[in-house]
N, CA, C and O of each residue as an XYZ file, in Angstrom:
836
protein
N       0.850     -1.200      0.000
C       0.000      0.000      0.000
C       0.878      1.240      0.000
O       1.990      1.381      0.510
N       0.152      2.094     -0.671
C       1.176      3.736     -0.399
C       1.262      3.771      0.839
O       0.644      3.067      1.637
N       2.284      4.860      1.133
C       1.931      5.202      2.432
C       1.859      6.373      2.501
O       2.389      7.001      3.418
N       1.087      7.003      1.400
C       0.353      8.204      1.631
C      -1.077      7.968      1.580
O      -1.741      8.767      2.240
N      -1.834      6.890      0.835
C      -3.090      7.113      1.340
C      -3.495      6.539      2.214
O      -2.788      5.872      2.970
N      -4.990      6.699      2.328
C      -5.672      7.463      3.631
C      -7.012      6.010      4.149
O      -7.419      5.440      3.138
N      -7.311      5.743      4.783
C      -8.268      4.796      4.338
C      -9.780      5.188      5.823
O     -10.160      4.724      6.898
N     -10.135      6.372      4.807
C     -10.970      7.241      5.646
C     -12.442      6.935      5.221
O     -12.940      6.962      4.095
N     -12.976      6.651      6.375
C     -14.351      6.256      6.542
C     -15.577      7.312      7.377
O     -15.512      7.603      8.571
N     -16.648      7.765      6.433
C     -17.188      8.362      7.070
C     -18.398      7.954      8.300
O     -19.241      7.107      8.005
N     -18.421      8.575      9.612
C     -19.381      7.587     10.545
C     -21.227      7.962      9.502
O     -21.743      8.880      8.865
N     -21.585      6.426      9.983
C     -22.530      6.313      9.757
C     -23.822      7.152     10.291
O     -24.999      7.145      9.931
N     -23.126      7.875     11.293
C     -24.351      8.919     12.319
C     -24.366     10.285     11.368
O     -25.352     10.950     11.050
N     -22.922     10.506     10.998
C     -23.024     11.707      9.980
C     -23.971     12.110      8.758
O     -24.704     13.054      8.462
N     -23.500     10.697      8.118
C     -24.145     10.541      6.977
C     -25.584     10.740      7.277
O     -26.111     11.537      6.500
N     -26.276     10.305      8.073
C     -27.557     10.079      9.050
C     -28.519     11.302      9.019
O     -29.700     11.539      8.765
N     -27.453     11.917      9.390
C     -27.915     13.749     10.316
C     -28.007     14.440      8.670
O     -29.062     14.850      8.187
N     -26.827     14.460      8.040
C     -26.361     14.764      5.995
C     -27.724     14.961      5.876
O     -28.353     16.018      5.824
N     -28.277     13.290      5.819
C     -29.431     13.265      4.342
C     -30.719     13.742      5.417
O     -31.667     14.004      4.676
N     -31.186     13.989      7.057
C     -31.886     14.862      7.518
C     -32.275     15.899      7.043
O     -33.401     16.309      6.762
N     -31.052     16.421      6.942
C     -30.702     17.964      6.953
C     -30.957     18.432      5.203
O     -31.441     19.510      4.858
N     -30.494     17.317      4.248
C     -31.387     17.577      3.254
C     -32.198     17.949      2.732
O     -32.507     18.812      1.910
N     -32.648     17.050      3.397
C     -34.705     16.868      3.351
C     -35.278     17.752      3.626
O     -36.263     18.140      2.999
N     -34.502     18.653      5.291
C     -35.298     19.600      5.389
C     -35.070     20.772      4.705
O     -35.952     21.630      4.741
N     -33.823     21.023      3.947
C     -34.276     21.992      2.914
C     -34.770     22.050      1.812
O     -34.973     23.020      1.081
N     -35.056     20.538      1.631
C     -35.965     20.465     -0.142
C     -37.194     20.655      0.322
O     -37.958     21.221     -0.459
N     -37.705     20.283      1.588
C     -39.255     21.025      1.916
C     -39.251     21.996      2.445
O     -40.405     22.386      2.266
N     -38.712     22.793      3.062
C     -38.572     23.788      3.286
C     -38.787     24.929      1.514
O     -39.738     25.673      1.273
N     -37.763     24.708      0.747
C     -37.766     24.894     -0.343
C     -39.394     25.115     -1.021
O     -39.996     26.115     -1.413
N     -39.745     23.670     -0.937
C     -41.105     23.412     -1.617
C     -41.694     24.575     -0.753
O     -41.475     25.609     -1.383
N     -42.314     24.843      0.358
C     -43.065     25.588      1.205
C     -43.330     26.534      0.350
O     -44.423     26.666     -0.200
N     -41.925     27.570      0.103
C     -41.669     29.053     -0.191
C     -41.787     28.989     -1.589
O     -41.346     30.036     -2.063
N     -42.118     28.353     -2.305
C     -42.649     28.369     -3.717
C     -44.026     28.774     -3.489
O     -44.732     28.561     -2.503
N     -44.407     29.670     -5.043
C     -45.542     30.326     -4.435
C     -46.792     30.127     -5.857
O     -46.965     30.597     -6.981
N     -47.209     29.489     -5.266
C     -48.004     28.759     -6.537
C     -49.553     29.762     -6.551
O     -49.917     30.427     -5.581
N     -50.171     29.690     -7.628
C     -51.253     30.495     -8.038
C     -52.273     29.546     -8.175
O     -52.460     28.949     -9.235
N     -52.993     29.359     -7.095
C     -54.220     28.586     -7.445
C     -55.639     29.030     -8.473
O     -56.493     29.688     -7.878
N     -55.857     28.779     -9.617
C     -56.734     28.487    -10.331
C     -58.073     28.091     -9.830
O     -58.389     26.911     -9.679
N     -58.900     29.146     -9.560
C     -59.758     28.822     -8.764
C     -61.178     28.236     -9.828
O     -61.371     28.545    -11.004
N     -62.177     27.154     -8.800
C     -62.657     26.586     -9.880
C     -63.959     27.412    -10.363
O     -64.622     28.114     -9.599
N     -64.211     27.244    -11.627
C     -65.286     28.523    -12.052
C     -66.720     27.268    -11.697
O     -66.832     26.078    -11.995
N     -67.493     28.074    -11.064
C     -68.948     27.693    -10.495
C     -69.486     28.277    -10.939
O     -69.605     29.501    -10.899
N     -70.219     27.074    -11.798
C     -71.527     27.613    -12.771
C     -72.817     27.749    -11.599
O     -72.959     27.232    -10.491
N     -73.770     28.803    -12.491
C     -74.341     29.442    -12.027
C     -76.062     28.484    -11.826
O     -76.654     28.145    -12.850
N     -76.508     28.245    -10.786
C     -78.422     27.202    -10.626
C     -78.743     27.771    -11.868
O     -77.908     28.221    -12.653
N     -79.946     27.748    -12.039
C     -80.930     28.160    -12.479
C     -81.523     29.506    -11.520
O     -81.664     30.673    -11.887
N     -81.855     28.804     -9.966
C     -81.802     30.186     -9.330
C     -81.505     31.408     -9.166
O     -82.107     32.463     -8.965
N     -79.816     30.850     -9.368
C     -78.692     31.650     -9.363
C     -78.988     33.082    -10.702
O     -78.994     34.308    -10.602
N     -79.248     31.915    -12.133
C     -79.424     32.675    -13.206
C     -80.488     33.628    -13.000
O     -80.214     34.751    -13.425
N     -82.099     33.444    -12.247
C     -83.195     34.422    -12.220
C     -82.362     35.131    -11.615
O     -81.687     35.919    -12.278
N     -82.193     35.046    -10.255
C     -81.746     36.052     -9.603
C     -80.623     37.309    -10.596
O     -80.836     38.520    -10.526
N     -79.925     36.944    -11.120
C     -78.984     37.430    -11.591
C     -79.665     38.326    -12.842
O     -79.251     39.403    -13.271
N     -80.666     37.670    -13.232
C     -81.277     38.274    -14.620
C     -82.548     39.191    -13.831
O     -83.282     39.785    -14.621
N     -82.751     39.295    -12.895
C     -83.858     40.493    -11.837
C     -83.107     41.687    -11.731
O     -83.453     42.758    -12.230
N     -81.779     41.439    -10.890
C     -80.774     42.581    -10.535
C     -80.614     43.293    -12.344
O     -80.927     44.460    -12.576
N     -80.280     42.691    -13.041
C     -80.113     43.436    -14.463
C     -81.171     43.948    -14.926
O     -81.025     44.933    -15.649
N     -82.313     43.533    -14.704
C     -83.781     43.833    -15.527
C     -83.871     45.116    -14.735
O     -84.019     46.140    -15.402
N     -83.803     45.235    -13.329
C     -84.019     46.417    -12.326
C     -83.385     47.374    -12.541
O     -83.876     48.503    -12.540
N     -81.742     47.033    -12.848
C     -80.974     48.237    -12.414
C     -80.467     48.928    -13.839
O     -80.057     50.075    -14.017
N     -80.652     47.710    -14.910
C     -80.727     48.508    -16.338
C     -82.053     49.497    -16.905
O     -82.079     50.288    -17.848
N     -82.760     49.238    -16.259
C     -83.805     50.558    -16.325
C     -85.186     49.724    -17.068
O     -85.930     50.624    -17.457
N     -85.708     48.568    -17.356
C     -86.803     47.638    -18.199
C     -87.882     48.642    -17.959
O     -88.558     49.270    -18.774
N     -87.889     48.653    -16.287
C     -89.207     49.052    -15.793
C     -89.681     50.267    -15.855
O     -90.832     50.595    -15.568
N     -88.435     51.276    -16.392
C     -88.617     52.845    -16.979
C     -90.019     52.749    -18.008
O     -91.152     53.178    -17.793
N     -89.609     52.200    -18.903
C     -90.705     52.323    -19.901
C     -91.778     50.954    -20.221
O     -92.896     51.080    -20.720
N     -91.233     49.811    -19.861
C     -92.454     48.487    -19.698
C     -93.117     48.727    -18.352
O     -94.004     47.884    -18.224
N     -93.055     49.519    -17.308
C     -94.024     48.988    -16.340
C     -95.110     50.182    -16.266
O     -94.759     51.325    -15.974
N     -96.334     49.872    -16.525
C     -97.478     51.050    -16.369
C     -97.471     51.581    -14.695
O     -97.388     51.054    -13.585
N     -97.656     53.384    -15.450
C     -97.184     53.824    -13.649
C     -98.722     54.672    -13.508
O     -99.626     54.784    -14.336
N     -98.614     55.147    -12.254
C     -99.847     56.144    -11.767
C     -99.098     57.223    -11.531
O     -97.912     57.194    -11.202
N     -99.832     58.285    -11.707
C     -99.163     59.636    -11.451
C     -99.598     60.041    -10.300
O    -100.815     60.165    -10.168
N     -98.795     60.318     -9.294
C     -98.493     60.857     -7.780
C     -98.075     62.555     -7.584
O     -97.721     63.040     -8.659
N     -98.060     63.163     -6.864
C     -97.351     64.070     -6.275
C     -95.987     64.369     -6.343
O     -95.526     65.506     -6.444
N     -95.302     63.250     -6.283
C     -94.345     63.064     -6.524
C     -93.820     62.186     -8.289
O     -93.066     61.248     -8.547
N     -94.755     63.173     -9.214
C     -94.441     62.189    -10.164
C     -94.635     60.367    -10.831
O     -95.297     59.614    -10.117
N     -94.235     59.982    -11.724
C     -94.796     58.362    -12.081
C     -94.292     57.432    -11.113
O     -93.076     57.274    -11.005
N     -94.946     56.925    -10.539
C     -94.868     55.696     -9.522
C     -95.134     54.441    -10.596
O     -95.950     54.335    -11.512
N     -94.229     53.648    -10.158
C     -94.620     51.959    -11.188
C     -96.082     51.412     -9.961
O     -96.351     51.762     -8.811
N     -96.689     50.500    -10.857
C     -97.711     50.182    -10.724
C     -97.646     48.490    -10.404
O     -97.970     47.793    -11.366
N     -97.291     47.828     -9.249
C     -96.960     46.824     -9.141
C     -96.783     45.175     -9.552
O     -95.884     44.341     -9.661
N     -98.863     45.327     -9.763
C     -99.266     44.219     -9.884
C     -99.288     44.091    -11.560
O     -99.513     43.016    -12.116
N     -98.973     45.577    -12.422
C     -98.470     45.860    -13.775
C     -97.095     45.708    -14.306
O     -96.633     45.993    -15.411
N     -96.607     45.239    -13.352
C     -95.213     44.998    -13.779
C     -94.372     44.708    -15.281
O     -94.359     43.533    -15.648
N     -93.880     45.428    -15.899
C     -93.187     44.789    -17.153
C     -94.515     44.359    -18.006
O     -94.436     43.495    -18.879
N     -95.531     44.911    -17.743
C     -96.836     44.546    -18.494
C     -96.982     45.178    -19.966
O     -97.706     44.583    -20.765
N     -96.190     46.600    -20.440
C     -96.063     47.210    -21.391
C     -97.335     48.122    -21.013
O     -98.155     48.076    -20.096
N     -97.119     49.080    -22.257
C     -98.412     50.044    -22.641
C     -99.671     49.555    -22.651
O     -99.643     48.549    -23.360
N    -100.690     49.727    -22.262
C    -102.198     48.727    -21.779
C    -102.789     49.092    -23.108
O    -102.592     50.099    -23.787
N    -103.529     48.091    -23.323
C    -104.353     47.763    -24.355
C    -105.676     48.908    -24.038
O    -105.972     49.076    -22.855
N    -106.389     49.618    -25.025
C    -107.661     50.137    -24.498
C    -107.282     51.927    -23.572
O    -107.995     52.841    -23.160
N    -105.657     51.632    -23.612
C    -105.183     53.345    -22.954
C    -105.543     54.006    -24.155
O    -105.663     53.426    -25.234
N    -105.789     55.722    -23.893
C    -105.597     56.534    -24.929
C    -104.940     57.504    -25.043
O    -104.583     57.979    -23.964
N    -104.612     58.027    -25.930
C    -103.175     58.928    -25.987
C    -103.742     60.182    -25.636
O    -104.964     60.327    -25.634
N    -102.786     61.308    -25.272
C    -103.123     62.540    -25.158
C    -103.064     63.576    -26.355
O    -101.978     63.635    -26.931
N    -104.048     64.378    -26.795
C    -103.582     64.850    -27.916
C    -102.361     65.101    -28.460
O    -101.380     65.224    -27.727
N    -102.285     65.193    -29.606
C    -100.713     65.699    -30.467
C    -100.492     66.885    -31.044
O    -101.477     67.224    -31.699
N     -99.733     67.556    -31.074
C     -99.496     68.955    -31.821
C     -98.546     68.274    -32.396
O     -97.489     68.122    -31.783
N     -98.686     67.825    -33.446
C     -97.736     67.612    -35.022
C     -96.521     68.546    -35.466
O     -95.584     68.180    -36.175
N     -96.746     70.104    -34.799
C     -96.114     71.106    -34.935
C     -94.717     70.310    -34.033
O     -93.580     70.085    -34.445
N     -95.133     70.112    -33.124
C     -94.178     69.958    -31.615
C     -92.950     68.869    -32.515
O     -91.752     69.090    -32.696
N     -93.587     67.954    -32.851
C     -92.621     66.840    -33.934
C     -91.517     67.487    -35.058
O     -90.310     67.303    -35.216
N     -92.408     68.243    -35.684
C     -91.596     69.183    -36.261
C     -90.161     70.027    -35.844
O     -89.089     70.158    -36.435
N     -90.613     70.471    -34.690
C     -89.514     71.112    -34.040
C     -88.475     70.675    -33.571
O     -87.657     71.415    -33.026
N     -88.322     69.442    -33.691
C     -87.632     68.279    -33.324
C     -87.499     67.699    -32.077
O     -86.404     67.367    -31.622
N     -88.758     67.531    -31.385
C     -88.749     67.202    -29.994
C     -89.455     65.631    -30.155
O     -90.286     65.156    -30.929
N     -88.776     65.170    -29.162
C     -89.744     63.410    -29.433
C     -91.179     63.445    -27.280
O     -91.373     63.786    -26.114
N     -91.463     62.945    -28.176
C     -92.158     63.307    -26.688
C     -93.067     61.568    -26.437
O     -93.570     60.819    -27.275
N     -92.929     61.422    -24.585
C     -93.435     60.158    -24.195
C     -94.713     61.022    -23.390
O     -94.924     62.168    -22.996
N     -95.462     59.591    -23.422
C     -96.618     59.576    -22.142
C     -96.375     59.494    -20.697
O     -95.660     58.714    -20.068
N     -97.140     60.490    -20.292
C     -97.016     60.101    -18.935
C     -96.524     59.596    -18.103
O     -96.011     60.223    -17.176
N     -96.533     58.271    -18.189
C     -96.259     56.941    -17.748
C     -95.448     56.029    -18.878
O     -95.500     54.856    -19.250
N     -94.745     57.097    -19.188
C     -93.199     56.377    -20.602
C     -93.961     55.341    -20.885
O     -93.309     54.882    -19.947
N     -94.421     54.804    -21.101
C     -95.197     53.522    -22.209
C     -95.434     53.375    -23.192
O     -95.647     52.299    -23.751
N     -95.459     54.890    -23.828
C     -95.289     55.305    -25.027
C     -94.725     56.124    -25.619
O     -94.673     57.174    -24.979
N     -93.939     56.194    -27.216
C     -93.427     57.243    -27.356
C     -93.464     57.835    -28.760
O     -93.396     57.013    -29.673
N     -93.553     59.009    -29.057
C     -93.201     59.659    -30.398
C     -92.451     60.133    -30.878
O     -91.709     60.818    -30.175
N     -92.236     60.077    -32.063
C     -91.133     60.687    -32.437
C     -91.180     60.733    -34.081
O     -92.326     60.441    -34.424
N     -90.224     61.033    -35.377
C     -90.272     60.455    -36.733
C     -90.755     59.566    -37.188
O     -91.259     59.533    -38.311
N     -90.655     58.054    -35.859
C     -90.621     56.980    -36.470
C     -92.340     56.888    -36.033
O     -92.649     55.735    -35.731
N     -93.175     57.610    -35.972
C     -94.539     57.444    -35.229
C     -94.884     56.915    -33.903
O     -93.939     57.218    -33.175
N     -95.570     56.418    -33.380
C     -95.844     56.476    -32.306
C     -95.733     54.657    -31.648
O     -96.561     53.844    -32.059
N     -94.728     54.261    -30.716
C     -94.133     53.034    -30.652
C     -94.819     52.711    -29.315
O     -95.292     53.736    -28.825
N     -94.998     51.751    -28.663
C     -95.504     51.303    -27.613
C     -94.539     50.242    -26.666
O     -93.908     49.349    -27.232
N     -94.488     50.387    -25.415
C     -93.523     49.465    -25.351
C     -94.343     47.813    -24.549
O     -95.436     47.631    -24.013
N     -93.145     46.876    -24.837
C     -94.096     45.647    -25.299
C     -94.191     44.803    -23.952
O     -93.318     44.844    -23.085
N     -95.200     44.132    -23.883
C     -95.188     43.598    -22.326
C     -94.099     41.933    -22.400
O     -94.047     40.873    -23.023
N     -93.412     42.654    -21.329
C     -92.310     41.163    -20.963
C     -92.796     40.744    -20.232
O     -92.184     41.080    -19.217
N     -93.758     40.026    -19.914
C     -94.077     38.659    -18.663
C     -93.945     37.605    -19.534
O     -93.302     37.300    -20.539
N     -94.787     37.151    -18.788
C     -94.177     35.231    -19.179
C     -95.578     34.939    -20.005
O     -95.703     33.756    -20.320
N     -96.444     35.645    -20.332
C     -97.586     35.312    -20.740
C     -97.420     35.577    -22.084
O     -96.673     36.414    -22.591
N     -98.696     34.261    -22.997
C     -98.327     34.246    -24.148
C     -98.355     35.929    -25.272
O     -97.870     36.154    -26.381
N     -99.149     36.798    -24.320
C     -98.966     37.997    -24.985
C     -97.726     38.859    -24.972
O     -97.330     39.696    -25.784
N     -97.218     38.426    -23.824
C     -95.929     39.133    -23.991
C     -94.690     38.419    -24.424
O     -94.522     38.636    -25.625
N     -93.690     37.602    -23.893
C     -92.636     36.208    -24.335
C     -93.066     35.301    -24.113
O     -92.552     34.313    -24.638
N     -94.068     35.140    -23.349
C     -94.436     33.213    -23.145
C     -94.187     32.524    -23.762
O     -93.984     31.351    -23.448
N     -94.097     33.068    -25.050
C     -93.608     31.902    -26.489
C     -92.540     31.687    -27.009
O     -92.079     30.700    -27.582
N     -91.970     33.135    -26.675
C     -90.353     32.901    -27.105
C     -89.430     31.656    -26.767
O     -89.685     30.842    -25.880
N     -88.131     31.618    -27.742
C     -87.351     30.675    -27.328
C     -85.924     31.743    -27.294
O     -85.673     32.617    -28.123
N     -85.049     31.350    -25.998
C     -83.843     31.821    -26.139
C     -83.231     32.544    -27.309
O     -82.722     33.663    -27.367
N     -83.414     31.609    -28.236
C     -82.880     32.220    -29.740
C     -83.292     33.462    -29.813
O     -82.668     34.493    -29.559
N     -84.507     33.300    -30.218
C     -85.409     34.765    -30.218
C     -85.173     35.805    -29.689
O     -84.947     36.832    -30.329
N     -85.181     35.721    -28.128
C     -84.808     36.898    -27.348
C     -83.094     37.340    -27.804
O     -82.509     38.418    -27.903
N     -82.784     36.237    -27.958
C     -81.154     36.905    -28.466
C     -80.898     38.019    -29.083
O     -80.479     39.147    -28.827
N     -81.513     36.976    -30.574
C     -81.865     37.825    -31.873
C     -82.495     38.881    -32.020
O     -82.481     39.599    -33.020
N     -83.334     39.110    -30.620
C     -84.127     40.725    -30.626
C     -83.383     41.618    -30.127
O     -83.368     42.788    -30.511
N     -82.235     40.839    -28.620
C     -81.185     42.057    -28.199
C     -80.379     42.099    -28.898
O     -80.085     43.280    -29.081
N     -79.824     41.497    -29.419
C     -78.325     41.283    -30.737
C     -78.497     41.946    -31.797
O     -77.695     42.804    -32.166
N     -79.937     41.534    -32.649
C     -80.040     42.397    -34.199
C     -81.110     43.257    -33.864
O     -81.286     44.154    -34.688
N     -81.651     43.249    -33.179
C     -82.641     44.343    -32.574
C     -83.997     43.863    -33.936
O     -84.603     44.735    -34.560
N     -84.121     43.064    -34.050
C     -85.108     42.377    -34.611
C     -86.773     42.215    -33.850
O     -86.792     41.557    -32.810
N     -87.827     42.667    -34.239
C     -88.990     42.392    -33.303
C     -89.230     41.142    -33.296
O     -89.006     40.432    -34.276
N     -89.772     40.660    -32.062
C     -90.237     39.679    -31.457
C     -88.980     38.101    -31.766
O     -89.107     36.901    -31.521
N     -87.779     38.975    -32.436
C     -86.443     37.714    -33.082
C     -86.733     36.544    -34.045
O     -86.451     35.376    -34.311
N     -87.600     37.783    -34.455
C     -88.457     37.554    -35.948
C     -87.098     37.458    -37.127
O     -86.457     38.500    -37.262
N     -86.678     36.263    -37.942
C     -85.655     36.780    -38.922
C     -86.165     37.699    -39.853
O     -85.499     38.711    -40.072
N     -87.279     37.518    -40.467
C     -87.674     38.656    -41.503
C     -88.909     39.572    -40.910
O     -89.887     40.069    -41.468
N     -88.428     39.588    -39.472
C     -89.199     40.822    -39.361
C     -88.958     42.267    -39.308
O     -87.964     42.543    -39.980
N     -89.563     43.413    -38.694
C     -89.407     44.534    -38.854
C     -88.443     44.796    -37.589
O     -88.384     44.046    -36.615
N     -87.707     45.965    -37.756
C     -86.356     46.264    -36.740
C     -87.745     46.929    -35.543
O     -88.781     47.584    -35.651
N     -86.972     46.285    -34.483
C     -87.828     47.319    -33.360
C     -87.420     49.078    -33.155
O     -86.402     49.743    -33.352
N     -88.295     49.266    -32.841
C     -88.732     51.113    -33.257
C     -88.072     51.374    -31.470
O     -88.003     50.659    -30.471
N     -87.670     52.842    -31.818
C     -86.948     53.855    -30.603
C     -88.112     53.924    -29.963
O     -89.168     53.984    -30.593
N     -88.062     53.925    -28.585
C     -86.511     54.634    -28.288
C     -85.990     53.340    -27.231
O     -85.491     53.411    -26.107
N     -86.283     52.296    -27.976
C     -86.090     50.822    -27.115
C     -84.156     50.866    -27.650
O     -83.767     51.031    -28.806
N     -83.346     50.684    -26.532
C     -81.647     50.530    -26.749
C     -81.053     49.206    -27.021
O     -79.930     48.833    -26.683
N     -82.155     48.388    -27.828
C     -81.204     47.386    -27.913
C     -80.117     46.756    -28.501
O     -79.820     45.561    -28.481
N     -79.313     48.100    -29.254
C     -77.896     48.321    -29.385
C     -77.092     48.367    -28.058
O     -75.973     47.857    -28.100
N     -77.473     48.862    -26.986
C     -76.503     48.638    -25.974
C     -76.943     47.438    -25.340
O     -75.956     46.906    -24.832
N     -78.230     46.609    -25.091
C     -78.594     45.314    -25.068
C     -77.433     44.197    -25.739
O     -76.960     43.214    -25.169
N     -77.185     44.620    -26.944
C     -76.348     43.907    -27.646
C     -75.418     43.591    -27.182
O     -74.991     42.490    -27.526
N     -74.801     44.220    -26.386
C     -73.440     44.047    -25.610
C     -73.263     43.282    -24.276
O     -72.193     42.759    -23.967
N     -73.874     43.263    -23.852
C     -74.247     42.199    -22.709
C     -73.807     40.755    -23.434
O     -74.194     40.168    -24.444
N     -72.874     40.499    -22.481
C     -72.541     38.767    -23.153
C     -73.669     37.754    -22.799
O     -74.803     38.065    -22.436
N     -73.250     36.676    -22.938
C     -74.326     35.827    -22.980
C     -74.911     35.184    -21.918
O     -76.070     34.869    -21.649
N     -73.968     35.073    -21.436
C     -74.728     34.519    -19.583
C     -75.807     36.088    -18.926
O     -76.907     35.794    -18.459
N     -75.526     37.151    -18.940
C     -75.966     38.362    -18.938
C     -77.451     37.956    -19.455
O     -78.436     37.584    -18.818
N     -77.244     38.171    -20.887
C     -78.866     38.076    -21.654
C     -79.419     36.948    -21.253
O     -80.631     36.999    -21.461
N     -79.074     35.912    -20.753
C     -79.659     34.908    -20.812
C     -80.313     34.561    -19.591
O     -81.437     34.069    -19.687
N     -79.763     34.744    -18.350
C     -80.080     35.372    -17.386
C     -81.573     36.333    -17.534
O     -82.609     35.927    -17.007
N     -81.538     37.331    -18.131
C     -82.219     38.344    -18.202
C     -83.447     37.315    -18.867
O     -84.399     37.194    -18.097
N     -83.545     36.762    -19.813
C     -84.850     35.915    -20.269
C     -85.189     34.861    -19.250
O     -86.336     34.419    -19.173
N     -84.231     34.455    -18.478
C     -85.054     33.385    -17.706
C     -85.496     34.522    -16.400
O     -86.553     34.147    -15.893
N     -85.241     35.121    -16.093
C     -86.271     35.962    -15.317
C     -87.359     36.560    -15.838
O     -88.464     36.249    -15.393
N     -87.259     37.339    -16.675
C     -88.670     37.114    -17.510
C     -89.526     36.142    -17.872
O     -90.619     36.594    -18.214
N     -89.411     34.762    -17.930
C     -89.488     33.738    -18.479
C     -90.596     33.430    -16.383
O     -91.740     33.203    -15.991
N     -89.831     33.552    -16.056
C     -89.909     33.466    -14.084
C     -91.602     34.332    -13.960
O     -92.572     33.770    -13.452
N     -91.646     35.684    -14.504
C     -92.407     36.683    -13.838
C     -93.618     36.372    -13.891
O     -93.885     35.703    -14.889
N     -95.148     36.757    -12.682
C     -96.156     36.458    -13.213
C     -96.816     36.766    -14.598
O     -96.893     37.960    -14.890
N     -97.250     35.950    -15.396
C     -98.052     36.441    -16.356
C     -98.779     37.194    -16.227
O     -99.402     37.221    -15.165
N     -99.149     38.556    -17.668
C    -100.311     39.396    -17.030
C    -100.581     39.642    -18.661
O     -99.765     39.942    -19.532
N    -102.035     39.407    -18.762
C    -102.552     39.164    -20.244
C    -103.005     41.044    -20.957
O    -103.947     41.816    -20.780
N    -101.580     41.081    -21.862
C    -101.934     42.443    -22.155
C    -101.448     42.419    -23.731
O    -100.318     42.400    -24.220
N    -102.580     42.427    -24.246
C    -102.297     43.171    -25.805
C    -101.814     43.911    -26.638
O    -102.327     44.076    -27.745
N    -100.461     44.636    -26.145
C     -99.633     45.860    -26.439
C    -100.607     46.139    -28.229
O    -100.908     45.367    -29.139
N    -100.808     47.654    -27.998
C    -101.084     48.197    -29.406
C    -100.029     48.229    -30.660
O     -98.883     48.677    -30.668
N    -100.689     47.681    -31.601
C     -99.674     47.720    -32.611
C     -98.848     49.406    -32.706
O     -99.345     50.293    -32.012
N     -97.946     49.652    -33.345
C     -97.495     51.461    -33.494
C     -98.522     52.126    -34.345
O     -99.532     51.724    -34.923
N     -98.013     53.109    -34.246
C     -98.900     54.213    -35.092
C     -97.911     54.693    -36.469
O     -97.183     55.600    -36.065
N     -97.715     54.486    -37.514
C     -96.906     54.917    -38.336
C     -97.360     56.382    -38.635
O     -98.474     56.820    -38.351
N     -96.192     57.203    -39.346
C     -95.848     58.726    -38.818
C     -97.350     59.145    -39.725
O     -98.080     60.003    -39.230
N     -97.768     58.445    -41.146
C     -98.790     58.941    -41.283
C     -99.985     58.965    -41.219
O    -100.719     59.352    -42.128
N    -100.280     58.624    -40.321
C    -101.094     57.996    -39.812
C    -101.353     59.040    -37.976
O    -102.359     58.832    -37.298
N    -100.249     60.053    -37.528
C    -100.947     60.738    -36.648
C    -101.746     61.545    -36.735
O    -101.926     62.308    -35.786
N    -102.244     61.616    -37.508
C    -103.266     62.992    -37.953
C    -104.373     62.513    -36.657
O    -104.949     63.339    -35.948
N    -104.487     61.426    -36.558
C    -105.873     60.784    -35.786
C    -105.396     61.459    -34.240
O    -106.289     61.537    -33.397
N    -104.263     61.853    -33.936
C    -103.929     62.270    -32.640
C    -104.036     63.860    -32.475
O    -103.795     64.290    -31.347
N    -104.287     64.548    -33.224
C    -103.915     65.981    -33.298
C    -105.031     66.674    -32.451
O    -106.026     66.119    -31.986
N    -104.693     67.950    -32.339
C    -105.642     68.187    -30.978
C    -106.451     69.298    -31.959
O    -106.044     69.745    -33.031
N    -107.654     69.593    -31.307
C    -109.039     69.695    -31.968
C    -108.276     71.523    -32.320
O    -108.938     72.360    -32.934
């Protein structure tokens, strides 16, 4: 043998304590890593969806011009058990000065339910769940009425008349709108015949004596 080398053995307690002491910095390690949990997306009941499509119907303004109001002291009060019922069948308008159109003013009723303007005189349409108002609709439909602003999401029907926004309707993604029809879809029915419009030539019948 040389007699320079060495015949060095390490104790077995060392080695022991070594691969301990390892360990505890590869978990240690792991700990301080900082990971981004992906949280899981929870689809929404059905509940969930009315609810969600009420808060939008309310706070986007529906009930401005679909809900028939009474006039108070304080101005148009909505009319409860009329809810989203539209312009009533059998109402009558207040005279017209034709002049006033001219001048370029658009002017509503009372109780916004109705309105005038160029495009003649538009009514707004009852959303309950009854077959006069959507009862019949299908999803599609209502789409196609907020999306292309199409009446009733009619393909070859006539564009719905001002001063209804359903250009900014349009923008609402799809859980949004969809939402919004199954709460409608939800509301009591209330059997109302919205009047067809009045086309512009056709106001002469409104003009005041």
């Amino acid at each position: 043998m040389n007699r320079y080398s060495l015949d060095f053995k390490i104790p077995r307690s060392i080695l022991i304590h070594l691969f301990l002491f390892t360990a505890i910095l590869f978990l240690a390690s792991c700990n301080n890593k900082e990971y981004n949990e992906v949280p899981e997306e929870k689809k929404m009941t059905l509940n969930d969806s009315i609810k969600r499509g009420e808060y939008l119907v309310k706070t986007i303004g529906c009930h401005d011009c679909h809900s028939p109001k009474r006039m108070t002291e304080r101005g148009p009060e909505e009319i409860p058990e009329l809810a989203l019922s539209g312009h009533q069948a059998g109402d009558s308008l207040p005279p017209l000065n034709p002049e006033t159109l001219k001048s370029g003013w658009m002017l509503m009723s009372g109780d916004l339910t109705a309105a005038v303007g160029p495009w003649g005189v538009s009514f707004a349409a009852n959303l309950t769940s009854d077959d006069t108002g959507i009862g019949n609709w299908t999803m599609a439909r209502w789409k196609k009425a907020m999306r292309e602003g199409k009446l009733k999401g009619d393909e070859g029907g006539r564009m719905i008349l001002p001063p209804m926004p359903w250009q900014n309707f349009a923008k609402l993604n799809d859980e949004d709108l969809e939402s919004m029809f199954k709460y409608l879809k939800s509301t009591n029915p209330i059997e109302n015949a919205v009047p067809a419009p009045i086309p512009p030539n056709k106001l002469d019948s409104l003009k005041t004596s």
